[in-house]
C-alpha angles and dihedrals in degrees: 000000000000118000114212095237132100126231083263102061099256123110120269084216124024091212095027111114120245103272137349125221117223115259107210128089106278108172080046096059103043085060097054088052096046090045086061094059097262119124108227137163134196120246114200089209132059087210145255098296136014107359084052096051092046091047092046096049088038092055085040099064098030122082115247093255084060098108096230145160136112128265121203117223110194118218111254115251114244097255083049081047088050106046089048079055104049087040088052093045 
């Protein structure tokens, strides 16, 4: 979900609704990630700042049959960095 609101109080679109729902297949994709042997979990919010603000202008200006959200991808921590490295050498 995006809520139509900065991270100063004030709307990111003046006729915008309150919030959008993402329109791709969530629970699908979750799947797909964690049959692939990567943990993963949904979030039902793109955050407080930037994410939120991207999603919501991005769901502003699609149709609705326009397949759309946000996905997080944390950074990896640096024993997760190394091990990538010593696996690629």
């Amino acid at each position: 979900m995006a809520i139509n609101l900065r991270h100063d109080g004030t709307p990111i679109q003046a006729d915008g609704p309150d919030a959008y729902f993402a329109t791709y297949p969530t629970a699908a994709i979750q799947r797909a990630i964690e049959a692939g042997g990567i943990p993963s979990r949904v979030s039902y919010h793109a955050g407080r700042f930037l994410c939120n603000h991207v999603m919501h202008q991005v769901l502003h200006r699609t149709s609705w049959e326009t397949p759309s959200g946000f996905i997080h991808l944390p950074q990896r921590r640096r024993s997760q960095r190394l091990r990538v490295r010593v696996a690629t050498a």
